[in-house]
Each structure stands twice: as structure tokens, then as C-alpha cells.
C-alpha positions in Angstrom: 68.4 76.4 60.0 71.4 76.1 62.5 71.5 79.2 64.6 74.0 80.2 67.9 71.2 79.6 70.5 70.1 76.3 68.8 66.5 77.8 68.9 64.4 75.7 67.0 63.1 76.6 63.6 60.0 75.5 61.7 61.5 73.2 58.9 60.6 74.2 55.0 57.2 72.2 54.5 56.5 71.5 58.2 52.9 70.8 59.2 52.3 68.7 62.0 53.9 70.6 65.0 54.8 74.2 63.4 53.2 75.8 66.6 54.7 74.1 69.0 58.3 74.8 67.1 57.3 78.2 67.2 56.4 78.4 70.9 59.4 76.8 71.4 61.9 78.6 69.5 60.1 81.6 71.2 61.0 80.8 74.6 64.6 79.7 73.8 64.8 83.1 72.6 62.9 84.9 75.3 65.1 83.2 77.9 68.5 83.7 76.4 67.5 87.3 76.3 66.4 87.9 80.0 66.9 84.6 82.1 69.1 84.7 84.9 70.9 81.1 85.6 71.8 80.0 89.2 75.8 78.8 89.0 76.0 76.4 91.9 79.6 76.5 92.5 79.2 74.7 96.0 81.3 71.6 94.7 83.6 73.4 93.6 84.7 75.0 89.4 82.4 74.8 87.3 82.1 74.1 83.3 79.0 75.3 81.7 77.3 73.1 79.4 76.5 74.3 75.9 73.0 74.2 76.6 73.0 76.0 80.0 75.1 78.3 78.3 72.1 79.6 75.7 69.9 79.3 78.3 70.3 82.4 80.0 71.6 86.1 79.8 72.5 86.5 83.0 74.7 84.2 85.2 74.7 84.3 89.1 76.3 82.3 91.7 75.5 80.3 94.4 77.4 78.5 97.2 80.8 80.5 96.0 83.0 79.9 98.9 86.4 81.0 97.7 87.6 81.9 94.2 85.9 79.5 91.6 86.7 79.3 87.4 83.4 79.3 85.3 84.0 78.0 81.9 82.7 78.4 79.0 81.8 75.9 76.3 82.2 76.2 72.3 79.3 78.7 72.1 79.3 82.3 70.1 77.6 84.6 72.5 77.4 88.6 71.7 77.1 88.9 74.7 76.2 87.6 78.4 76.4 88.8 82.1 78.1 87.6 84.8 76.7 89.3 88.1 79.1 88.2 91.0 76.6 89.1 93.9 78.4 87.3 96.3 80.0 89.3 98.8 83.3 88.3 99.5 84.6 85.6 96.7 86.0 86.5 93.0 84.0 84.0 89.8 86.9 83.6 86.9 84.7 83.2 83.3 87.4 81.4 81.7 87.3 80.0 77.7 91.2 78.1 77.1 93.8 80.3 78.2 91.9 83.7 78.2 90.3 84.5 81.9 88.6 87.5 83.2 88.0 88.1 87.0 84.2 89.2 87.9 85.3 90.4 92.3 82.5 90.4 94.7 79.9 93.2 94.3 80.9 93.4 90.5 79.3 92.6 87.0 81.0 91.0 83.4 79.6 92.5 80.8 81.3 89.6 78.2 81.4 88.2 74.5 83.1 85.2 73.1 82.8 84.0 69.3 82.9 80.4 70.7 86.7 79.8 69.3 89.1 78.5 72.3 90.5 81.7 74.0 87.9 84.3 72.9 87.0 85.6 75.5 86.5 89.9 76.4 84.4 92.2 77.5 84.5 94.9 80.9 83.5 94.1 84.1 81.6 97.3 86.2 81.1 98.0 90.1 77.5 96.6 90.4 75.5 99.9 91.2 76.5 101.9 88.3 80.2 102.4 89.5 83.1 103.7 86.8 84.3 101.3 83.9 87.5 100.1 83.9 88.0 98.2 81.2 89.8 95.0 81.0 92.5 94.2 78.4 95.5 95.9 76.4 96.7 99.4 78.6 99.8 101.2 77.7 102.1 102.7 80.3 104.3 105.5 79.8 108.3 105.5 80.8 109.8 108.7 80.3 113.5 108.5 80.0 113.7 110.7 82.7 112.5 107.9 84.9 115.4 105.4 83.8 118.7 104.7 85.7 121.7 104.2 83.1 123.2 101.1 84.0 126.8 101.8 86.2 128.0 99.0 83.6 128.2 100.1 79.8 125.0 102.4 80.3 124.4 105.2 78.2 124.2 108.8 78.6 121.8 111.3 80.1 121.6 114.2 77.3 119.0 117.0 76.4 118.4 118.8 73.0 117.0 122.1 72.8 115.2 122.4 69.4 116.7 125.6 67.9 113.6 127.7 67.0 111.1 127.2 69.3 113.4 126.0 72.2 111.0 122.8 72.7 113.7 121.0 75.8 113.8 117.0 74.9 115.3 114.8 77.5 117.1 111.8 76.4 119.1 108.9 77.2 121.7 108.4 74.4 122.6 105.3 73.1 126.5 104.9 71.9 127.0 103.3 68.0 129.7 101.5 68.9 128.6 99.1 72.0 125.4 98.0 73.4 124.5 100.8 76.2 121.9 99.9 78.6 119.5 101.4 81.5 116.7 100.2 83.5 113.5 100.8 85.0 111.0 99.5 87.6 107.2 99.1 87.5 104.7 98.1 91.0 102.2 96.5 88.8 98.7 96.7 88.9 97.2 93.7 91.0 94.5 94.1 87.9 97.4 93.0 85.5 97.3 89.1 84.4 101.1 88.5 85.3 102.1 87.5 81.9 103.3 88.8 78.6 104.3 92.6 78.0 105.2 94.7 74.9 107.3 97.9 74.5 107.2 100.4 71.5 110.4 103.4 71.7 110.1 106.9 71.1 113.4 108.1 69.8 114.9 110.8 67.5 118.8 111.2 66.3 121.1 114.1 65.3 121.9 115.3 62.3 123.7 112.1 60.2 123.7 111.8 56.7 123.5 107.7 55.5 121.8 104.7 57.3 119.2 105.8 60.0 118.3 102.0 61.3 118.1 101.8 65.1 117.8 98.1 67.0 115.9 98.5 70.3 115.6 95.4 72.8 113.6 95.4 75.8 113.3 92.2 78.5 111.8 92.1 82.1 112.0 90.6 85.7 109.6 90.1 88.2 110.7 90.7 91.5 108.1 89.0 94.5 108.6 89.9 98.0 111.6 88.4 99.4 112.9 87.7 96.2 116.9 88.3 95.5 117.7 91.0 93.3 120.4 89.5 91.3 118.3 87.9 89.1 117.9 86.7 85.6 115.8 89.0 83.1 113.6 87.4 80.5 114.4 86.9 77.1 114.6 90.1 75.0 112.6 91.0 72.3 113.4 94.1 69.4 112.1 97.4 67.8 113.3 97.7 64.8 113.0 100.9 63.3 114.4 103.9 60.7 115.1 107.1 61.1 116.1 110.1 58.9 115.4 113.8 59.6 117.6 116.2 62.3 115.1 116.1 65.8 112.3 114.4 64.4 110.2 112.1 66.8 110.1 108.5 65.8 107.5 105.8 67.4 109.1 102.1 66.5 106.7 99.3 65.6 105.6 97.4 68.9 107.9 94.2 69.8 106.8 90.9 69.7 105.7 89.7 73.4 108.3 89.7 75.9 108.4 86.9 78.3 109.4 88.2 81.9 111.7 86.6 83.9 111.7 85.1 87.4 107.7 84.0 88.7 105.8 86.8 87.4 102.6 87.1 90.5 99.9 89.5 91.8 102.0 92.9 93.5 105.0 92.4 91.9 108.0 95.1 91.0 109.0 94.3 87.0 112.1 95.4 86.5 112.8 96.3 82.8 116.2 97.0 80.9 115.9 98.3 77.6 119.2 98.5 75.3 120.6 99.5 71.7 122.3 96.3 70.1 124.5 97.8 67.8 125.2 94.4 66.2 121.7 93.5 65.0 121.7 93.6 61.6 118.9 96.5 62.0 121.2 99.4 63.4 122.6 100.9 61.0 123.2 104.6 62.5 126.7 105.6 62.8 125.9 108.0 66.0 124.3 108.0 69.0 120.2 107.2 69.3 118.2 109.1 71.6 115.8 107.5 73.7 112.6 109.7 74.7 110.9 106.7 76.7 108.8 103.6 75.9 105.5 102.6 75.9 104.7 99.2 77.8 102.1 97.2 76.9 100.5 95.2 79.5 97.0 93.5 80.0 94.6 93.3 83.4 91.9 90.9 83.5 90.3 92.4 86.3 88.3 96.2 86.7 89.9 96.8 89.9 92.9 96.9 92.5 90.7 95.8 95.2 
């Protein structure tokens, strides 16, 4: 019977040797519970094997000199540890184009299902220090926070909500030409530099036919000593439908935004978000009220460190 760890199994009808399969499908399990494997990353990367992979639970380096990939071969694991006790150098577990970064001093508590880019988990501060969990995190924008464009932006507003005087601040969004304003982001140095995601939070006034609303988003990375005038990313859309006087609506998330420029560790992502009253989406005959957006980004590291 085929199994993850490749321990070995006493066949149906086996005689001769059924002991010694036992014994050793007992230590191939014993070990990929609570071995600890030496990495020796003193040449350089370094791709695991499928059976060094199984053959531990715990992976440690040795002779890591600078910043060094560990890969991972086709192997579902449910989970394994990578303890980074080297002091001053970051390991990358890496499986296709997925990577997480284990820094000195912390530990990667990981899973893949052995397909080409599954690869998660969270990585800890060795000594019992506070998660931080690597992946998907959402960022709120307010519209507050966003400068109208001086060219064809739209306009700051605020809606009082009449019975319980709830104060709403908007940017509004014209029906008859694409309005635009902008925003900027220091990103994390835990984010992965690449793609993001926005969903709006929106409402309307009071209209009585056709409530559709296009939303685009797209982004710029700005390194130091970058110019300014720059070209943003390709835009992506959030489509969505309205219908009742002040109600809050969330738009579905976009699909993944590409951002523009050399997106690297540190850098300032500039975002402009518009209405594009010629997608065949936007419907609505008056203005759309932007609340803010969530961004979606992902870190592949615990820490800013």
C-alpha cells in the first residue's frame, strides 16, 4: 500500500521478512515524526530529495552563509519544521513559484500537498515570540486618505444619514466621465512584491433604474530614486450593483492587479482607483460614492526585521 512517507508495509500474504518490514516501516515513521535533518547549505541552494524529505520533521541548517532557497520536492507533507537557528542569514523553503522566508532566530511551521506551488504555513520568533502569519492580509484605505486627481478627479462629499445622523465621507464619482484619485502605500518589507487585489465600499443616492457601478484599480511601485512620472500597471475592475438610498455595498474582489514599475522590498505603491463610466457594467445615471477600498496583499515573511 503506497503511502506519503513511502513507509514500508507488510504485503498481503507476506512471510519471509514481515518483521523486518515492520521494524522498518516503524522507524520510517518514528523518524518522520521527530528527526531533525542537517541542511548543509555550505555549497550553496539546496533541493531536497524526496527521500530526505520524509526523513525528518524538523529541518536545520548548516554552513548558511547568506540567504539560501531550500526546495522542496513532489512530496505531500501535513506538516514539517523549518528551524532557522542560524543567527544572521534568512533559508527560503520554496516549492515552484510559492516561497516563504524562515529569518535568523525564527521557525516554519509549513505544509505542502506535494502539487507545484503548495506551499503555506506561519513562521514564529523561535522562543515562543507572537505569530504573524504569512499570506493574504487586507489593508484598509479610507477615502479620507485619497487625493482627487487635479486632472478629471472627483469630488470630496459627506452624507449625513437622516435619522441617526451616522456622518459618511466620500469621494464621489461623476456618471458622465471617468473621475479619478490616488493613494500611496510604504509597504511591508514582509510583503512578496507581487500581485495585489482591491474590493470598494460604496453606496449611492437616491436613483430610481440601473444601479451598476464599474470600479478599476492599478498600481505603481516607486524604489528610491525612482522618477515619479511613471507608468501604473494594468487596471483591473469591480463590478458591482446597487439599489437602496445610503445603503453600504462591498463589490466582489478584482482579479489580480499587476503593479507597475520594479515592484522591490521598501517600496511606496502608489494606487489610483477610478469609475469607468463606459464599461458596459456602470449603469448608474448619478454620482457613486466611494467609502474606501480594501487591498489585498500577501507577505511571505513573519516579520519587518
Amino acid at each position: 500500500m503506497a503511502n506519503d512517507l513511502n513507509i514500508p508495509t507488510i504485503a498481503d500474504g507476506q512471510a519471509a521478512g514481515q518483521w523486518q518490514t515492520s521494524n522498518d516501516g516503524d522507524s520510517a515513521l518514528g523518524n518522520a515524526l521527530a528527526d531533525i535533518y542537517t541542511v548543509d547549505f555550505t555549497a550553496g541552494n539546496v533541493t531536497l530529495t524526496a527521500a530526505q524529505f520524509r526523513s525528518a520533521m524538523t529541518f536545520v541548517p548548516s554552513g548558511l552563509s547568506a540567504t539560501r532557497a531550500l526546495t522542496l520536492p513532489a512530496v505531500k507533507r501535513a506538516l514539517f519544521i523549518v528551524d532557522n537557528t542560524d543567527a544572521a542569514n534568512t533559508i527560503t523553503v520554496t516549492k515552484g513559484s510559492t516561497t516563504i522566508s524562515v529569518g535568523p532566530g525564527e521557525i516554519g511551521f509549513l505544509n505542502t500537498d506535494g502539487t507545484t506551488n503548495s506551499l503555506g504555513g506561519t513562521v514564529l520568533t523561535a522562543g515562543g515570540g507572537s505569530v504573524n502569519p504569512i499570506g493574504k492580509h487586507t489593508l484598509w484605505i479610507p477615502a479620507g486618505a485619497m487625493i482627487p486627481r487635479t486632472s478629471n478627479g472627483a469630488a470630496a462629499g459627506s452624507v449625513e444619514t437622516s435619522t441617526n445622523k451616522v456622518m459618511i465621507k466620500t469621494l464621489d464619482f461623476d456618471a458622465s466621465a471617468d473621475e479619478h484619485a490616488q493613494f500611496s502605500i510604504l509597504m511591508p518589507k514582509s510583503w512578496n512584491e507581487g500581485t495585489i487585489t482591491f474590493k470598494p465600499v460604496w453606496s449611492h443616492a437616491a436613483t430610481t433604474t440601473n444601479f451598476g457601478v464599474a470600479w478599476f484599480c492599478q498600481g505603481l511601485a516607486l524604489s528610491n530614486d525612482d522618477a515619479a512620472d511613471a507608468a501604473f500597471g494594468t487596471a483591473q475592475s469591480s463590478v458591482d450593483t446597487g439599489g437602496t438610498t445610503n445603503d453600504i455595498y462591498i463589490g466582489p474582489e478584482s482579479s489580480a492587479i499587476t503593479i507597475g514599475g520594479t515592484p522591490a522590498e521598501g517600496d511606496i505603491l502608489v494606487f489610483q482607483i477610478y469609475r469607468d463610466v463606459s464599461d458596459a457594467g456602470d449603469t448608474m445615471a448619478i454620482d457613486a460614492r466611494l467609502h474606501g477600498v480594501h487591498i489585498y496583499m500577501t507577505t511571505d515573511a513573519a516579520t519587518d526585521d
